[in-house]
N, C-alpha and C positions, 0 to 999 in steps of 0.2 A: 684458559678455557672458561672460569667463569666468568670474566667478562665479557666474554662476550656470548653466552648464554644471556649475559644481561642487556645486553644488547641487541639481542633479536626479540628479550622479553620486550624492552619498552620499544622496539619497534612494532612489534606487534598491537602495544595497548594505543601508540598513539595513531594509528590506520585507522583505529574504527569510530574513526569520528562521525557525529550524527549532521547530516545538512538541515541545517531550516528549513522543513518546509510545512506547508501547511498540510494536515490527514483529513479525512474524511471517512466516518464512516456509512458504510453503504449496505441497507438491510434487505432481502427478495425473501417472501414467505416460502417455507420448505414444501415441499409437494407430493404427491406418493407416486406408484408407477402409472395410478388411474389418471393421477394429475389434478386429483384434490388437495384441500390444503391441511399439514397435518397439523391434529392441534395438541397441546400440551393437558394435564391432569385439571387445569382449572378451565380448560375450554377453551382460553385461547389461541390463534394460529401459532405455532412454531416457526421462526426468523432464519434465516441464517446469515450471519452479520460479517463483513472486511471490510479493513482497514486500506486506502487508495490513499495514494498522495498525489493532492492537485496540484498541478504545475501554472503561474502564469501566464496566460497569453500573450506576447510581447509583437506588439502593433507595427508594421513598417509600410511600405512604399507598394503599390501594387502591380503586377509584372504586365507589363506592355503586350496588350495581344499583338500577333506575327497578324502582318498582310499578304 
C-alpha cells in the first residue's frame, strides 16, 4: 500500500511540469462604474495587471483560394 501511495505521490510531482514559454505582463488602468480612472493614495491611476503567455507565430504555406 505504501508503495504505491508513493507512486501516485511521484506521479503526481512529475505532471506538473512547467513548458517554456515566454509571459508577458499586460497592465489596463482600473475604472469606476462612471468609467473614470481610479487612482491610488499618492494620485496615481490604479493598474490592474496579468500575466499571458505568448505563443509563437509559426509561418507556413498559404491556402489556395477555390475558383
Amino acid at each position: 500500500m505504501k508503495k504505491l501511495l508513493a507512486l501516485l505521490l511521484v506521479g503526481f510531482l512529475t505532471t506538473n511540469v512547467y513548458a517554456g514559454g515566454e509571459t508577458k505582463e499586460v497592465c489596463h488602468d482600473k475604472l469606476d462604474k462612471a468609467g473614470k480612472p481610479v487612482k491610488n493614495k499618492d494620485g496615481s491611476v490604479k493598474q490592474d495587471c496579468k500575466k499571458i503567455k505568448v505563443h509563437k507565430k509559426l509561418e507556413g504555406t498559404k491556402v489556395p483560394e477555390k475558383k
